[in-house]
C-alpha positions as CSV (number, residue, x, y, z in Angstrom):
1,X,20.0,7.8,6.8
2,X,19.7,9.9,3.3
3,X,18.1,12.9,3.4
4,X,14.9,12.8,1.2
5,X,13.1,16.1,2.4
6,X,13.2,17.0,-0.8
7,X,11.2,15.0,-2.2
8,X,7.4,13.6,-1.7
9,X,7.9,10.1,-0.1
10,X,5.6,7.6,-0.4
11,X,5.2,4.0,0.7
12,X,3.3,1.2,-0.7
13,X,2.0,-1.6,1.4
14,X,-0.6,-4.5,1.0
15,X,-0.7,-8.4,0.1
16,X,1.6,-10.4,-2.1
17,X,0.4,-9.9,-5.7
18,X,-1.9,-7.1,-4.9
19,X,-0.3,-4.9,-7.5
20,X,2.2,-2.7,-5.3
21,X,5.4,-3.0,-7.9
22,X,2.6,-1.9,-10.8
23,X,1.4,0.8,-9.1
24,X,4.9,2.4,-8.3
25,X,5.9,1.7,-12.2
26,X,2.6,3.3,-13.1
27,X,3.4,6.3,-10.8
28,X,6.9,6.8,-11.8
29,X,6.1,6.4,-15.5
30,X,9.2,3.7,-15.4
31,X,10.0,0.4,-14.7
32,X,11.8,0.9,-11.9
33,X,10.2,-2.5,-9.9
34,X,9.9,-5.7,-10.7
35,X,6.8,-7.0,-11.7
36,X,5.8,-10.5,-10.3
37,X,2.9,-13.2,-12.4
38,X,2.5,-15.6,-9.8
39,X,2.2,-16.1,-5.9
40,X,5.5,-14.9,-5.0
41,X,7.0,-11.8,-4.3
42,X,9.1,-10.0,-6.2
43,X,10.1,-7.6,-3.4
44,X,12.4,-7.3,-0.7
45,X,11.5,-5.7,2.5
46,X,11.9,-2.4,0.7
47,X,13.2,-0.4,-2.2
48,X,13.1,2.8,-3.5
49,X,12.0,4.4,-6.7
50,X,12.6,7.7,-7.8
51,X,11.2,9.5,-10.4
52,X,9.5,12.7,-11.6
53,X,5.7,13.7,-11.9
54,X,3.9,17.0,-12.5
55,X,7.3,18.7,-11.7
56,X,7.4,17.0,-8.3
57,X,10.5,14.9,-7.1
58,X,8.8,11.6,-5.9
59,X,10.2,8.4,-4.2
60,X,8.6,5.4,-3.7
61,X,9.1,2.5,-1.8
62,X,7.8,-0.5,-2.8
63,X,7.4,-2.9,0.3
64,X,7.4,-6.8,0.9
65,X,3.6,-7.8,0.6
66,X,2.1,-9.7,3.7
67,X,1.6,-13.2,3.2
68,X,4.6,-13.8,1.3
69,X,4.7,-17.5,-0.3
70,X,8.6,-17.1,-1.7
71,X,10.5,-18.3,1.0
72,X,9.7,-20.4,4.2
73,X,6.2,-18.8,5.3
74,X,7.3,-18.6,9.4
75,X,10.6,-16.1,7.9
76,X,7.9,-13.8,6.6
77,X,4.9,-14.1,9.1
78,X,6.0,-10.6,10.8
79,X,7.4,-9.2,7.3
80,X,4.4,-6.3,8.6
81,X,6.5,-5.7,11.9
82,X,9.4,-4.9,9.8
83,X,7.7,-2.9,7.9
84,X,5.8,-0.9,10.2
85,X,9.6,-0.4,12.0
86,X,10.6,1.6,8.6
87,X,8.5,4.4,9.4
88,X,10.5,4.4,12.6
89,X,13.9,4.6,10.9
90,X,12.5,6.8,8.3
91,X,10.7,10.0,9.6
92,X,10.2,11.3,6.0
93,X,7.4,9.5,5.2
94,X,4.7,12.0,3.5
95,X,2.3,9.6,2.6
96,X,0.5,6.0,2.9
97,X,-0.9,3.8,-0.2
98,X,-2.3,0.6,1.2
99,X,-2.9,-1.6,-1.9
100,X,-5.6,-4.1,-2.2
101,X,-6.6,-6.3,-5.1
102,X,-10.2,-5.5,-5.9
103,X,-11.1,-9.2,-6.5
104,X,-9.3,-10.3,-3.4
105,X,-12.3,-10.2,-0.2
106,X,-9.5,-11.2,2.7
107,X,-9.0,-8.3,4.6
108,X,-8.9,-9.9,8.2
109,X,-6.8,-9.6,11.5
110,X,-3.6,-8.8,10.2
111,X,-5.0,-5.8,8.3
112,X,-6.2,-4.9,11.5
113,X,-3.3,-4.9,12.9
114,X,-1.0,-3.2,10.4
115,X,-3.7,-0.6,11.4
116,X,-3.5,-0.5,15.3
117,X,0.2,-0.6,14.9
118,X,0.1,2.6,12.3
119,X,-2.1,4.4,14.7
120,X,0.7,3.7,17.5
121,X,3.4,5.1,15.6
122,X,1.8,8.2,13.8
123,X,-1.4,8.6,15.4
124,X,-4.9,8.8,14.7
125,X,-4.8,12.5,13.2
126,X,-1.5,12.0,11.0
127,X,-2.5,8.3,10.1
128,X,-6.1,9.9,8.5
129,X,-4.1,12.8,6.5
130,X,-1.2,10.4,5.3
131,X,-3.6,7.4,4.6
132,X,-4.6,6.7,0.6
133,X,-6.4,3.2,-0.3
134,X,-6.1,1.9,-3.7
135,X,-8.2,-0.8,-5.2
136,X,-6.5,-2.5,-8.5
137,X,-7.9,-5.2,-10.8
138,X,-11.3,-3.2,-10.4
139,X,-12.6,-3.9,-13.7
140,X,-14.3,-0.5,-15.3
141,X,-16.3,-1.1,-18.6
142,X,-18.7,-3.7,-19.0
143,X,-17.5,-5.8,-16.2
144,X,-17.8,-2.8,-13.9
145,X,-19.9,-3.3,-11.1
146,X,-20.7,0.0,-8.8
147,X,-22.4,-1.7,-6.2
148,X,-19.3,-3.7,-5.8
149,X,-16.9,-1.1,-4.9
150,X,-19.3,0.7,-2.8
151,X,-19.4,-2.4,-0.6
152,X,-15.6,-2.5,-0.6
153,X,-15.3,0.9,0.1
154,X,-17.8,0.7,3.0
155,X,-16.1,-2.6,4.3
156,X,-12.9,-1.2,3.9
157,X,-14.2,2.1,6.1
158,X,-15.8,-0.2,8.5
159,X,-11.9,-2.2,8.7
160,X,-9.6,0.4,9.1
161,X,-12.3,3.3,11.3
162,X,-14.0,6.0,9.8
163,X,-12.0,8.5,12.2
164,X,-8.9,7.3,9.8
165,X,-10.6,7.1,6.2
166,X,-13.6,8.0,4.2
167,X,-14.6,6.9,0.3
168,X,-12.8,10.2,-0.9
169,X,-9.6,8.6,0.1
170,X,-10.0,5.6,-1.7
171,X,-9.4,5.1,-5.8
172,X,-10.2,2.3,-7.7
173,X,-8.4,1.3,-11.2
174,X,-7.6,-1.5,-13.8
């Protein structure tokens, strides 16, 4: 296992096409992942970014969303099992960004239990400091809607527990 102590690791998880790849280019202020258009994943299980912001050494690793059309669907029905196992195999895990499409109002069972298995691994008190929700496609401007996110942001609180997360640790963008 490389030695990342250095630097502030964080992983990206969430649905197919929910904007994971984006978000870790936007972070990294690079194209370092690619960018899928369509229903199919662009990403494998995992892979790392690296890049610099605000003086800080950061790596990010972009996951495999859930629901995964690319290949046969059975091959990637426990794609979250796999994932969840690389916070096993990699202890240097600073921080969480679960990634949700705004317009996108499935967030059922498996959600759920990404979440029961994250509270197995890391606990209920490391789970709530390491744990950041981000909203993307949430359309500011005209088509803004504040009601809207505060209903996402309470069904969102009501999903994951508010022991875990509360509205200050979600963040909603374009």
């Amino acid at each position: 296992m490389k030695d990342y102590k250095n630097k502030i690791n964080i992983i990206m998880i969430g649905h197919t096409g929910a904007g994971k790849s984006q978000l870790g280019n936007s972070i990294l202020q690079s194209e370092v992942f690619k960018v899928g258009h369509g229903f199919d994943s662009e990403s494998t299980i995992k892979k790392d970014g690296f890049g610099t912001l605000n003086n800080l050494d950061l790596r990010i690793i972009d996951t495999r969303g859930f629901s995964d059309t690319k290949e046969n669907e059975k091959e990637h029905k426990d794609d979250w099992k796999k994932i969840a196992e690389l916070f096993v195999d990699d202890l240097s895990i600073d921080g969480i960004i679960f990634v949700f499409n705004f317009t996108d109002k499935k967030k059922g069972q498996e959600y759920k239990n990404l979440i029961q298995k994250l509270k197995e691994l890391f606990g209920t008190e490391i789970l709530k400091q390491r744990l950041k929700i981000v909203f993307t496609n949430a359309k500011y401007g005209i088509e803004y809607e504040q009601e809207m996110e505060e209903i996402q942001a309470n069904q969102m609180i009501n999903l994951i527990g508010s022991d875990i997360i509360g509205r200050n640790d979600m963040i909603f963008v374009n």
